[in-house]
N, C-alpha and C positions, 0 to 999 in steps of 0.2 A: 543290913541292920536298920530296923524301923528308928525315924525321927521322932522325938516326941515331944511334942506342943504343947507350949502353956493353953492355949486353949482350941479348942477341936474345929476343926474344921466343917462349915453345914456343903453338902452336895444335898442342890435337888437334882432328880432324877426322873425327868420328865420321859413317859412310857405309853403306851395303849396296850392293850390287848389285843391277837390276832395280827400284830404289826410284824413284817417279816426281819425286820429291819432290829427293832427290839429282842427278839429273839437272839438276834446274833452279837447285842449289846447287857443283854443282861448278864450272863455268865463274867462278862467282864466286871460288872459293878459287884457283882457278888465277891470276886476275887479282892478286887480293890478292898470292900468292905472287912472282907475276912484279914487281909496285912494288916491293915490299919486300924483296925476294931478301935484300938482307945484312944485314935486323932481324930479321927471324922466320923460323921455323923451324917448317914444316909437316909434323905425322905425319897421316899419312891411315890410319884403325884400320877394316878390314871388320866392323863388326857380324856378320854372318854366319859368323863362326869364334870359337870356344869363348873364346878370348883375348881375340878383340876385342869379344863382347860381356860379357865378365865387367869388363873396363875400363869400357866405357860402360855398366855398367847399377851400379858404384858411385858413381855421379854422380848416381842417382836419375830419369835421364830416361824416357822413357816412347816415345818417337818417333825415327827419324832422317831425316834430318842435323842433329846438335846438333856445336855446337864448345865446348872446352873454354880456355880463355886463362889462360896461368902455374899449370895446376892449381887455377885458383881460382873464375874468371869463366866462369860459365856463358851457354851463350847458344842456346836451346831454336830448334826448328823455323821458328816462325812470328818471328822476330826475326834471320833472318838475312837482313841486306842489306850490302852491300856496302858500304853510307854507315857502317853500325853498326859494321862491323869496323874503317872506316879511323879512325872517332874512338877505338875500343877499343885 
């Protein structure tokens, strides 16, 4: 049974194009996204453009796909699962 928040939740979704890595993270956020439609609130940010990596690179991470939760909750490469997000 979906929780439902007084106010939504922002995920950024820090990605590339051509990343092997992404590939096998994205299906994930899609899912994520499709539960939770009316709690959070998914930016999907291409690393690969001047903007979207000067965002994700003041976050300190080093690799993508990292996601970002309320501008706070960081959550690197090797720590995204799908269990982690729904308890997040």
């Amino acid at each position: 049974m979906p929780v439902a928040y007084a106010d939504s939740i922002s995920v950024q979704y820090f990605h590339q194009k051509d990343c092997h890595d992404c590939e096998i993270t994205d299906p994930v956020i899609d899912r994520i996204e499709v539960q939770y439609n009316n709690s959070i609130v998914i930016t999907r940010i291409e690393t690969s453009t001047a903007d979207g990596f000067n965002q994700w690179n003041k976050y300190g991470f080093l690799e993508v796909p990292t996601i970002v939760i309320n501008n706070e909750t960081k959550i690197p490469k090797e720590e995204i699962t799908e269990e982690k997000l729904k308890t997040l």
